[in-house]
C-alpha positions in Angstrom: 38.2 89.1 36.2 34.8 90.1 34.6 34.2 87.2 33.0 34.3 86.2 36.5 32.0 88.7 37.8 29.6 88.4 35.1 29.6 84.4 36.0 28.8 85.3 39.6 25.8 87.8 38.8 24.6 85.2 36.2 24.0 82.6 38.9 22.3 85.1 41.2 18.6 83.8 41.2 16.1 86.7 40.3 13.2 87.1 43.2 10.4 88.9 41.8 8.8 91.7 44.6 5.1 92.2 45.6 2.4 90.3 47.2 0.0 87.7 45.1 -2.6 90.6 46.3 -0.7 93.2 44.9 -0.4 91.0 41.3 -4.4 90.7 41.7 -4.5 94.1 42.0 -2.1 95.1 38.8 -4.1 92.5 36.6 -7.6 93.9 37.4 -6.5 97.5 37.1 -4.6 96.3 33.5 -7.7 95.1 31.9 -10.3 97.6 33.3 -7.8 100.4 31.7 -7.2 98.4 28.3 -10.8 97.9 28.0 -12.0 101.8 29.0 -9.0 102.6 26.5 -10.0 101.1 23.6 -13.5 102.8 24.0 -12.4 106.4 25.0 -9.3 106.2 22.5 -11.7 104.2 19.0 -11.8 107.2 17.5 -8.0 108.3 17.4 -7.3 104.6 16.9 -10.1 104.8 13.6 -8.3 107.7 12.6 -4.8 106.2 12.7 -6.5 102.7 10.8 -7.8 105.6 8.3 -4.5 107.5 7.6 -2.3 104.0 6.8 -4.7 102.6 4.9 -5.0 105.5 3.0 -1.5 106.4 2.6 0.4 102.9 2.5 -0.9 99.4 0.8 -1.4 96.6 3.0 -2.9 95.6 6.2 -3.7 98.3 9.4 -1.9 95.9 11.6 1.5 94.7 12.3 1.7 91.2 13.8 4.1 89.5 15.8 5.1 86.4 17.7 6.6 87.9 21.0 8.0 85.8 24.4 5.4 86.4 27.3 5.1 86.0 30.8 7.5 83.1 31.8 8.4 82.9 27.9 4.8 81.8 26.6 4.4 83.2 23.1 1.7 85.3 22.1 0.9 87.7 19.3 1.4 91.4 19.9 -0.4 93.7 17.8 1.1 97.2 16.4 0.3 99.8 13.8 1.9 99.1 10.8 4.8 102.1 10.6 6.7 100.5 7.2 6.2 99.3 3.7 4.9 95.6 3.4 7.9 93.2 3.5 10.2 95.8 4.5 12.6 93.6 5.8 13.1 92.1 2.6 14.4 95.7 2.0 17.4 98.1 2.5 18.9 96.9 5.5 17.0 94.2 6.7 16.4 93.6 10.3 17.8 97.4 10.9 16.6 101.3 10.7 17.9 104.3 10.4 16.9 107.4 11.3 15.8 108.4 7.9 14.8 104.6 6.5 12.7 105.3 3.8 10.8 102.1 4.5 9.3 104.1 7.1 6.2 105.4 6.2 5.4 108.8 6.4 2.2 108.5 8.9 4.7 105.4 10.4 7.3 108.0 11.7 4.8 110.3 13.2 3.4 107.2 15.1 6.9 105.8 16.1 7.8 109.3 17.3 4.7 109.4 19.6 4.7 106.0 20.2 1.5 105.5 19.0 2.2 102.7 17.2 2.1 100.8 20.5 -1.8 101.7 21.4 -3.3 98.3 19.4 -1.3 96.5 22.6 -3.9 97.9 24.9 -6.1 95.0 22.8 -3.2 92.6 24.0 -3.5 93.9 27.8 -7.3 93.3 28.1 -6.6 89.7 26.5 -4.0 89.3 29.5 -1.0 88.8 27.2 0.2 91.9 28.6 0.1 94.8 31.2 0.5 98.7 31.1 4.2 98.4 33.1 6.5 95.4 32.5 9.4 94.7 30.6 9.5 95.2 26.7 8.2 92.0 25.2 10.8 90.3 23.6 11.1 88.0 20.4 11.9 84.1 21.0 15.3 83.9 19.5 16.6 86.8 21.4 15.0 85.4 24.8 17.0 81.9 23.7 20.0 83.9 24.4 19.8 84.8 27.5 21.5 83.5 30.3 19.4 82.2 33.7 19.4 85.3 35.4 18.3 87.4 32.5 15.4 85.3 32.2 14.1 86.2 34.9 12.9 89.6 33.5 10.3 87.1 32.3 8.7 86.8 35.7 6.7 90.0 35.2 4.1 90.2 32.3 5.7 92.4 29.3 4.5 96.3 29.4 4.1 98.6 26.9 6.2 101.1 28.9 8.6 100.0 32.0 11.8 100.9 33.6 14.2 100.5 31.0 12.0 103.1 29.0 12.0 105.5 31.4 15.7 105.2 31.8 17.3 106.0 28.2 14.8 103.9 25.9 16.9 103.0 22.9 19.7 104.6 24.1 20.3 102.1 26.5 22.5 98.9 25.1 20.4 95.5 25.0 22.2 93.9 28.6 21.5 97.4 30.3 17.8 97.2 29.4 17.7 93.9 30.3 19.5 94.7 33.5 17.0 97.3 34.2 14.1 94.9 33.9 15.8 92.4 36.3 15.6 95.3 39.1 12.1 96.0 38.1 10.9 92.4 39.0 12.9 92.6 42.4 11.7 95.1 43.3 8.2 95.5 42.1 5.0 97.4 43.5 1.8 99.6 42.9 3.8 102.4 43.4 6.8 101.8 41.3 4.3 100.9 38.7 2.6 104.5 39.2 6.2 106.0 39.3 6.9 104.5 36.0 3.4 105.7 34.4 3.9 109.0 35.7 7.3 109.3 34.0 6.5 108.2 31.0 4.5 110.8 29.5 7.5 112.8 29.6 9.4 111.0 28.3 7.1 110.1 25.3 6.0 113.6 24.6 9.5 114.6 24.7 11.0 111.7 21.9 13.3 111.4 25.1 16.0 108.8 23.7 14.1 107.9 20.7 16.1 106.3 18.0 15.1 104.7 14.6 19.1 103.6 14.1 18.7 100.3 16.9 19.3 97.4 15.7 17.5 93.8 16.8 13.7 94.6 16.9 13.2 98.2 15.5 12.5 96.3 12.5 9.2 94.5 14.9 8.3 98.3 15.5 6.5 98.4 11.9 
């Protein structure tokens, strides 16, 4: 009987929400933020660039193929928060809470989540926006089914629904589930709802866990 259910929901067709206006709207405000960002934040992020490259070989940067908006690839861009070829490592593709792979400076950032700020490079490029759903990589997104590609209607965010809603203590179709109702139901306020309830939730490590499985290996 749920297999049957599931098949029902599957074949439900996503319809994202909002105006073309109210898209114009979300893409100016993205880049003029990404762009005031990057100048008003330069010196944290110099700072940060200063601190791995002083405590941990390699490059500043972490780089990434991710799926985009309608599944385009791009290249996301990340503070480097592990070891060069970590997942060569220990467990591979996985973390723990206490991976030593993790660099020391790397688990202040992933705690804050300031790993993520390089992305607000990615956001004035138009690869992503502020709110969306978590970028995704390629082989995962050629697993899912029709409906749950259509969380790939909506730019991916560096924060969205799913985040403010659990994080990583959500399971990977409940995320995914979550980003499907942010697309239908998308606005300029939800977006502000979602920004708003974010800092919280960062500031707070509010369902942070280095013990997920799939990407937290991408996190470096």
């Amino acid at each position: 009987m749920q297999a049957d259910n599931d098949a029902r929901v599957d074949n439900v067709p996503v319809k994202p929400g909002g105006s073309p206006f109210a898209l114009g709207v979300k893409t100016f405000f993205d880049r003029l933020v990404a762009i005031i960002g990057l100048i008003v934040l330069s010196p944290l992020l110099l700072l940060i660039a200063g601190l791995i490259a002083i405590t941990s070989p390699g490059p500043i940067f972490f780089r990434q193929i991710r799926s985009g908006w309608h599944g385009e690839p791009f290249s996301i861009f990340k503070f480097r928060t592990m070891v060069v070829d970590a997942e060569k490592l220990g467990l591979g593709a996985q973390t723990t809470g206490s991976d030593p792979r993790v660099t020391s400076v790397g688990r202040v950032l992933r705690t804050l989540s300031l790993d993520e700020l390089p992305q607000l490079i990615n956001i004035a490029r138009g690869d992503m926006s502020l709110i969306g759903p978590r970028p995704t990589l390629p082989y995962q997104v050629e697993r899912y089914t029709e409906r749950q590609r259509g969380r790939l209607l909506r730019r991916p965010g560096v924060t969205g629904w799913a985040q403010i809603h659990g994080r990583k203590s959500l399971s990977w179709p409940q995320r995914i589930e979550h980003d499907i109702w942010y697309v239908e139901h998308w606005s300029l306020w939800l977006d502000i709802r979602i920004a708003l309830r974010t800092i919280p939730v960062v500031f707070g490590a509010e369902g942070v866990d280095d013990s997920g499985a799939g990407d937290e290996i991408s996190r470096r």
